[in-house]
C-alpha positions as CSV (number, residue, x, y, z in Angstrom):
1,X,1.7,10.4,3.1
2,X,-0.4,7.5,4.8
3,X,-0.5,4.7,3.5
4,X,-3.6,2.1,3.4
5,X,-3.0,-1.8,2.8
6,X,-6.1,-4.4,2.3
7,X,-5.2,-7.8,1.8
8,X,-8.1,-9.9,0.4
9,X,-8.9,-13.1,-0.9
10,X,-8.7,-13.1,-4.6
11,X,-11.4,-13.0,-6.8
12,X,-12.4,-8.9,-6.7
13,X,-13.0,-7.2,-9.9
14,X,-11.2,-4.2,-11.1
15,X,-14.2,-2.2,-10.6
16,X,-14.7,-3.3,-6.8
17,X,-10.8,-2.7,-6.4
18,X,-12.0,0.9,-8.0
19,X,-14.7,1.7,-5.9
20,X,-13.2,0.3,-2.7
21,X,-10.3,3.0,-3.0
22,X,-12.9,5.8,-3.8
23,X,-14.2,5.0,-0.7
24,X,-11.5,4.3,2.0
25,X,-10.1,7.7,0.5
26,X,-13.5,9.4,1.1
27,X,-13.6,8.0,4.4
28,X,-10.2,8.6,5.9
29,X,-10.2,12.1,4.7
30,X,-13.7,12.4,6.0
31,X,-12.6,11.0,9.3
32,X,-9.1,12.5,9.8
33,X,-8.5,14.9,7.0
34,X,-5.7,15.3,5.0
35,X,-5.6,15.9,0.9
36,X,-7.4,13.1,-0.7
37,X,-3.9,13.1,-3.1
38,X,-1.8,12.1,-1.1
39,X,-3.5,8.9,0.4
40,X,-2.3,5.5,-0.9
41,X,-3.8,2.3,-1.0
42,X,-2.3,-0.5,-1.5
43,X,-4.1,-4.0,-2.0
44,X,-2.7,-6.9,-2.2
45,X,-4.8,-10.2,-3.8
46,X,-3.8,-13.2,-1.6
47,X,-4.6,-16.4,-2.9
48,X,-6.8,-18.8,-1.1
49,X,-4.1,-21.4,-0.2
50,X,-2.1,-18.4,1.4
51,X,-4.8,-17.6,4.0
52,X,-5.5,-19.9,7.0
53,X,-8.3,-18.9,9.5
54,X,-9.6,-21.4,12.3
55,X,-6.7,-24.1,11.8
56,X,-7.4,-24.0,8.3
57,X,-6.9,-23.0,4.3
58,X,-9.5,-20.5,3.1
59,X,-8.8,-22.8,-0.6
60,X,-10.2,-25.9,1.6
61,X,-13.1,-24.3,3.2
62,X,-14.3,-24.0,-0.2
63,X,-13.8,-27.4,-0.9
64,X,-16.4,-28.6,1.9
């Protein structure tokens, strides 16, 4: 049973969360096979002033 995880910044919509599981299924069955079924994907919302990058907050990039 693989399992997928995508951490992203908060802020997706339900139906992007939707179609980006339809589509990392497709593409890891399409890629290395296996029963479409038994993929998970996990994602997990992170919020801005969890995630630095570059010495920084994400929450204060979108400040400046």
């Amino acid at each position: 049973m693989p399992i997928i995880r995508v951490e992203l910044l908060e802020g997706r919509t339900v139906d992007q969360k939707r179609a980006l599981v339809k589509e990392v299924t497709e593409a890891f069955v399409r890629t290395c096979g296996g029963n479409p079924a038994s993929l998970q994907v996990v994602i997990s919302d992170v919020p801005a002033e969890n995630w630095g990058n570059g010495g920084e907050l994400m929450s204060d990039r979108k400040k400046s």
